[in-house]
Kinemage of the C-alpha trace (Angstrom):
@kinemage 1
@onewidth
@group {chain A} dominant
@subgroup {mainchain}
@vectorlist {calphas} color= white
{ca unk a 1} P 13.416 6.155 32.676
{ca unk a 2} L 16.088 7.035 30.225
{ca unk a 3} L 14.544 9.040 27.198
{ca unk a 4} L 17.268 8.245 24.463
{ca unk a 5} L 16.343 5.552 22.189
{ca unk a 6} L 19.231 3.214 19.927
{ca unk a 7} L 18.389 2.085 17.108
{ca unk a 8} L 20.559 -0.237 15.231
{ca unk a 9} L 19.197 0.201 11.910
{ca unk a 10} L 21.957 -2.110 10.144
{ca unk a 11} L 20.392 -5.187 12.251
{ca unk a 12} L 16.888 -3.826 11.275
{ca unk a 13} L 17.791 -4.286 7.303
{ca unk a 14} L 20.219 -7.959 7.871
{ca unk a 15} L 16.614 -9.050 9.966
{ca unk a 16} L 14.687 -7.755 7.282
{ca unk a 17} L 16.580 -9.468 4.978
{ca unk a 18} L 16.377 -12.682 6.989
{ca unk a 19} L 12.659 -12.070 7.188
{ca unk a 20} L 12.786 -12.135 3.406
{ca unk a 21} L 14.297 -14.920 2.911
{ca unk a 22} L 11.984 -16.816 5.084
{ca unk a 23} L 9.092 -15.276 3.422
{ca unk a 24} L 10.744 -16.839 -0.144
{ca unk a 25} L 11.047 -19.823 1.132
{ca unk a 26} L 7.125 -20.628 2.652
{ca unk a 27} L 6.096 -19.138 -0.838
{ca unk a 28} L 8.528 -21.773 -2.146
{ca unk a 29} L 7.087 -23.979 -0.711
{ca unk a 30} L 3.754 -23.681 -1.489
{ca unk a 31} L 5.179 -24.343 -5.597
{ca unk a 32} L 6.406 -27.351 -4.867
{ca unk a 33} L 3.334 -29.637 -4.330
{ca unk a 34} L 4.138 -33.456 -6.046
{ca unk a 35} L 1.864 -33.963 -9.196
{ca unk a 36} L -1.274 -36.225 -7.813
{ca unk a 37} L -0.931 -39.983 -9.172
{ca unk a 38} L -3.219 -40.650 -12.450
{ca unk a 39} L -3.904 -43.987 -11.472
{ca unk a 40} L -5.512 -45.898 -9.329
{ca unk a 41} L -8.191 -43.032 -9.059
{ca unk a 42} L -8.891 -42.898 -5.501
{ca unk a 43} L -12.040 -41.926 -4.248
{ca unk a 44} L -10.879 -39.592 -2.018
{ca unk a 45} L -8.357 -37.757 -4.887
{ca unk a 46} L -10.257 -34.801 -5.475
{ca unk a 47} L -11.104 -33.981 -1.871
{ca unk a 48} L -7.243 -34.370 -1.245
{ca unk a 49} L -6.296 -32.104 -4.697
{ca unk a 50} L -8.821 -29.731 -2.859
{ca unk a 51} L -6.987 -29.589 0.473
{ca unk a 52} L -3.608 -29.599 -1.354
{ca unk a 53} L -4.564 -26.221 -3.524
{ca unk a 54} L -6.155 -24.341 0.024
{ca unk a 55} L -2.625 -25.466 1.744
{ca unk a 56} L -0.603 -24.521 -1.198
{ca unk a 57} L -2.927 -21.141 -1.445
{ca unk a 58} L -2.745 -20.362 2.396
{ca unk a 59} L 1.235 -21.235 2.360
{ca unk a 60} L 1.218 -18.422 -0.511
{ca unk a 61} L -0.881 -16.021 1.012
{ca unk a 62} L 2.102 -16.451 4.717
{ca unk a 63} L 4.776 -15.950 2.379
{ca unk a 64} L 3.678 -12.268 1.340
{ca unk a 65} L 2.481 -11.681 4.965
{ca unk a 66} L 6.393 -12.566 6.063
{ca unk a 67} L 7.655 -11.014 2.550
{ca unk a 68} L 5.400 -7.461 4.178
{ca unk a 69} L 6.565 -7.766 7.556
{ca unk a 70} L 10.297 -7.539 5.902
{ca unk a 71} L 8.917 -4.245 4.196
{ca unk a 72} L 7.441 -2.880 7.286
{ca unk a 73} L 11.062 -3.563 9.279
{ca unk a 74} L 13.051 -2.245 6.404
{ca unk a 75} L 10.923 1.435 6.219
{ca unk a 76} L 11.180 1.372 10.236
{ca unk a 77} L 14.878 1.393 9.874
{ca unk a 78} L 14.347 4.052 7.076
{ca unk a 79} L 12.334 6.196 9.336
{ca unk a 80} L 14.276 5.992 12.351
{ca unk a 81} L 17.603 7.311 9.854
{ca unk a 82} L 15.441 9.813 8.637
{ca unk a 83} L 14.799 10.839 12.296
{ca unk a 84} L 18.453 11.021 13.355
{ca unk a 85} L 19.253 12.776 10.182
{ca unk a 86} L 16.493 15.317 11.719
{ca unk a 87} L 17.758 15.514 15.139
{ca unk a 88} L 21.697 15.890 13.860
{ca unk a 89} L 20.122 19.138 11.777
{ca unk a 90} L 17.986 20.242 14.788
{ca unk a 91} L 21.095 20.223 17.211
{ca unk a 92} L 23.468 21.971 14.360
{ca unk a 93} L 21.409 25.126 14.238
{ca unk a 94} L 20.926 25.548 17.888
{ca unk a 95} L 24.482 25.594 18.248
């Protein structure tokens, strides 16, 4: 078992960013629902404006879950420079 750990923290923040982005888009997404038709009123149009608002709501609700995850990756990345910086200090002063 090798102890040392890499950590490529610039990939962390471009994933991050590309987690982001995805994130955007599904919350995009759930903006651009087509108006319902006014006419013919169907009698199945408000059940269907129903499931359209819970889809548009749950589509919302995965966007921030994605947008979190891509704020979760980017403080890993933080921590894990915040560690080296650490370690570098640590193996300054024993020297």
């Amino acid at each position: 078992m090798n102890p040392d750990l890499e950590v490529d923290t610039e990939a962390l923040r471009r994933a991050a960013s590309d987690v982001s982005a995805t994130g955007a888009r599904v919350t995009a997404a759930a903006a651009e629902e087509p108006p319902p038709p006014a006419v013919p009123r169907w009698a199945t149009t408000d059940a269907a404006l129903l499931a359209a608002e819970a889809a548009s709501h749950q589509l919302t609700m995965i966007g921030a879950d994605v947008d979190e995850t891509a704020r979760r990756i980017r403080a890993a990345a933080a921590d894990y420079e915040l560690a080296d910086a650490r370690a570098v200090t640590r193996l300054r002063l024993t020297r």
